[in-house]
Backbone as JSON, one array per atom type, in Angstrom:
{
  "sequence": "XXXXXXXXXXXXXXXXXXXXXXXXXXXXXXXXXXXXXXXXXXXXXXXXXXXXXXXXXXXXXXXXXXXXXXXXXXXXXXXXXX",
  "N": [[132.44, 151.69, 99.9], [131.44, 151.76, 102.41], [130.59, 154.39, 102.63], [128.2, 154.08, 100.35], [126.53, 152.51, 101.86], [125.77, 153.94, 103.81], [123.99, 156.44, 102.51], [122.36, 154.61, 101.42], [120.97, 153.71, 103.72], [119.87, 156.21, 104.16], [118.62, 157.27, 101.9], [117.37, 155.03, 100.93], [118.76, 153.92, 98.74], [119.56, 151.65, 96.59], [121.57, 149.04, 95.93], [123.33, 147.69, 92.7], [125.81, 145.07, 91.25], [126.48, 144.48, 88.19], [126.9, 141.89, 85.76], [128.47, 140.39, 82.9], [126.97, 138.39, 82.02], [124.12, 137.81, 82.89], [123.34, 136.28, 85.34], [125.57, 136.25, 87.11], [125.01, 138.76, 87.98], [124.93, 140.45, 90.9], [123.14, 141.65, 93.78], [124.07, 143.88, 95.77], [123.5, 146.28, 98.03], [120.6, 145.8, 99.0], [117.74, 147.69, 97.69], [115.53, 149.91, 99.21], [112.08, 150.6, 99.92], [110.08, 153.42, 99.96], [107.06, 154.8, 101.56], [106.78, 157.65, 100.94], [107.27, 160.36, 98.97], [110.27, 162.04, 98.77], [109.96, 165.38, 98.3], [111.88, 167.27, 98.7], [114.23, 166.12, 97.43], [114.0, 165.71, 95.28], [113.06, 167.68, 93.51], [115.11, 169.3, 93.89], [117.28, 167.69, 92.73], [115.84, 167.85, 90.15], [116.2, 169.97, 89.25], [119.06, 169.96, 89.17], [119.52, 167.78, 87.29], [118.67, 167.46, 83.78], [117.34, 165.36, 83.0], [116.51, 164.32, 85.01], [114.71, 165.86, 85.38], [112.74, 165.52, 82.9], [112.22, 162.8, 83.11], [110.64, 163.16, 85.42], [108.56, 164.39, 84.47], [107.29, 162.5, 82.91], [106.6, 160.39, 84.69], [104.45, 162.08, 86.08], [102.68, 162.57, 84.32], [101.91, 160.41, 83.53], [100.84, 159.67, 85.82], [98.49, 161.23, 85.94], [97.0, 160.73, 83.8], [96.96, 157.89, 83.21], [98.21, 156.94, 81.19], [100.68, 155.64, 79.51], [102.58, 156.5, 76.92], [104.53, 154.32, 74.63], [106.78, 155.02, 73.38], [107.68, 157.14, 74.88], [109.23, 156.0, 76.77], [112.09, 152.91, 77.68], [111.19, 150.94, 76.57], [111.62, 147.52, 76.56], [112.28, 145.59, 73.52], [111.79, 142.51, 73.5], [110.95, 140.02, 75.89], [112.9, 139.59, 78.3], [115.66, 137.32, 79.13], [115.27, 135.21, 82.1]],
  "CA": [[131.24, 150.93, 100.2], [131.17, 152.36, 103.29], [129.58, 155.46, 102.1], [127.23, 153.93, 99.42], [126.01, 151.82, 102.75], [124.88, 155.24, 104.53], [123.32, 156.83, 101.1], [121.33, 153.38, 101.5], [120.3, 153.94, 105.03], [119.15, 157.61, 104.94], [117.64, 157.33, 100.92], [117.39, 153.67, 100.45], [118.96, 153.39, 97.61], [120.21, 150.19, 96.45], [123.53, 148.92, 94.63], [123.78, 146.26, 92.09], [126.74, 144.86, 90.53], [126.39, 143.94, 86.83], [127.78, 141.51, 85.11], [127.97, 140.53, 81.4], [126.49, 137.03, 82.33], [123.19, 138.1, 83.88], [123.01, 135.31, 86.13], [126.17, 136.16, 87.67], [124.97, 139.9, 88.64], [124.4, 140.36, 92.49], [122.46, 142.84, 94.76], [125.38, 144.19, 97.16], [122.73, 146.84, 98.7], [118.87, 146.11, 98.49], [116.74, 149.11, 98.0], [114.31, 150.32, 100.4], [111.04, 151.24, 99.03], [109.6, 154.62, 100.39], [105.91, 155.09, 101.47], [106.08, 158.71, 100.21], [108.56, 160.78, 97.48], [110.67, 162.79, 99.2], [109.81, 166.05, 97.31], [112.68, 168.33, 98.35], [115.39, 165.84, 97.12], [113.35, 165.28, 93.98], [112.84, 168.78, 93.05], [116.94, 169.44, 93.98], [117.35, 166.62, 91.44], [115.42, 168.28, 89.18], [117.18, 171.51, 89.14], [120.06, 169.93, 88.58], [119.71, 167.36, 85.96], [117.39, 167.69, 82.6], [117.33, 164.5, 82.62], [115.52, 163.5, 85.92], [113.38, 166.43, 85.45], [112.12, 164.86, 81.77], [111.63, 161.71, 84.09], [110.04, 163.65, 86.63], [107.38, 164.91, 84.06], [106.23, 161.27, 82.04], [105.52, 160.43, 85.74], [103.43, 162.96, 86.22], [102.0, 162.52, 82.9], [101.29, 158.69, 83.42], [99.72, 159.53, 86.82], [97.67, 161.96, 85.77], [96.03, 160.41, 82.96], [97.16, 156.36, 83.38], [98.4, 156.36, 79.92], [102.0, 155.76, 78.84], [102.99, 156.21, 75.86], [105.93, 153.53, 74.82], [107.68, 156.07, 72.36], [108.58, 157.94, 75.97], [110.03, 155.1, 77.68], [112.46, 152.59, 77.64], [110.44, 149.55, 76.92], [112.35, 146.21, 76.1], [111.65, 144.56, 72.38], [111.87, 140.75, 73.82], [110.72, 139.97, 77.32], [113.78, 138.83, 78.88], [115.52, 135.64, 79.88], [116.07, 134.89, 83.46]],
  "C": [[130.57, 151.49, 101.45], [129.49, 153.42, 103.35], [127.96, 155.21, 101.41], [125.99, 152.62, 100.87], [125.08, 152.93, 103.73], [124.46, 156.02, 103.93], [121.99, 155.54, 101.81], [120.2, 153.53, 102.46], [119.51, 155.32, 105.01], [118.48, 158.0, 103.24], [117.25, 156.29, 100.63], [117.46, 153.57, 99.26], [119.83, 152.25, 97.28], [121.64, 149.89, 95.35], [123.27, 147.17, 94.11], [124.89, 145.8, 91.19], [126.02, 143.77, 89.42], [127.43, 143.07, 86.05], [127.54, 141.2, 83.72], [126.87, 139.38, 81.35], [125.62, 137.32, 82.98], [122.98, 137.44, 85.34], [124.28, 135.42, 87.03], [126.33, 138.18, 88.25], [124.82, 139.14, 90.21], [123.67, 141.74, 92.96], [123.62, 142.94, 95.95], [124.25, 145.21, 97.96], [121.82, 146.5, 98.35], [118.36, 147.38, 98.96], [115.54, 148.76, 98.85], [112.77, 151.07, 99.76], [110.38, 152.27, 100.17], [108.17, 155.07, 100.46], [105.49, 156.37, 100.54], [107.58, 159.19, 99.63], [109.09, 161.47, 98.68], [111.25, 164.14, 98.31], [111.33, 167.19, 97.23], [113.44, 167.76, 97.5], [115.09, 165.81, 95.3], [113.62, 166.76, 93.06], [114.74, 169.75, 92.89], [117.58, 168.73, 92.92], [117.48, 167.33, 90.16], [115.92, 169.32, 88.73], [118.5, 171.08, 88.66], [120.98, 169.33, 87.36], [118.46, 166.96, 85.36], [116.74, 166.37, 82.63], [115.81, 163.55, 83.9], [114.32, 164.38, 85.74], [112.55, 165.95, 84.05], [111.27, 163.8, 82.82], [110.34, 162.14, 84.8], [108.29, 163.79, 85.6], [106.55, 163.59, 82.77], [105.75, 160.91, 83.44], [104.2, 160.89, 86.01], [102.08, 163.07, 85.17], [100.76, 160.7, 83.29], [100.34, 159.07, 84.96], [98.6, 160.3, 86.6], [96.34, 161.31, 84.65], [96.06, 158.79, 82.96], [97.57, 156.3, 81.98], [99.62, 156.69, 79.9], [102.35, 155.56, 77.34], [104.93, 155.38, 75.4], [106.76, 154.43, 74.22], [108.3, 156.85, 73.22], [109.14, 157.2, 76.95], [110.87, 153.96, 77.08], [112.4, 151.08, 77.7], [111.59, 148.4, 75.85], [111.33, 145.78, 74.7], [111.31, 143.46, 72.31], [111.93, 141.38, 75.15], [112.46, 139.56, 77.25], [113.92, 137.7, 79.73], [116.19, 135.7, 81.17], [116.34, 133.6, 83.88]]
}
């Protein structure tokens, strides 16, 4: 925890424990939201998995033109219940 506590601090990234029972998840770290990207780590990312760089490029896609197409994302069938 330690660790994933100074990850937090110097990328703000956040930790949530999941449970099966939604209502009994928690937020153990809250994320930090970031005025601007931080391009090296992004681009280091990207180099190393296909996966963020796909990511990386519907971003780019959706900012560029404002249009998402749902067929490239991971859109829910039913709102969900909270």
């Amino acid at each position: 925890m330690k660790e994933l506590r100074m990850l937090s601090g110097v990328h703000g990234i956040g930790l949530i424990r999941l449970d099966t029972n939604p209502s009994e998840s928690e937020i153990l770290i809250p994320a930090r939201e970031r005025p601007e990207i931080d391009w090296e780590s992004a681009n280091r990312l990207a180099a190393e998995n296909k996966d963020f760089l796909d990511y990386l490029k519907l971003v780019k896609q959706l900012y560029q033109t404002g249009e998402a197409r749902a067929s490239d994302w991971d859109v829910p069938k039913a709102p969900l219940d909270f």
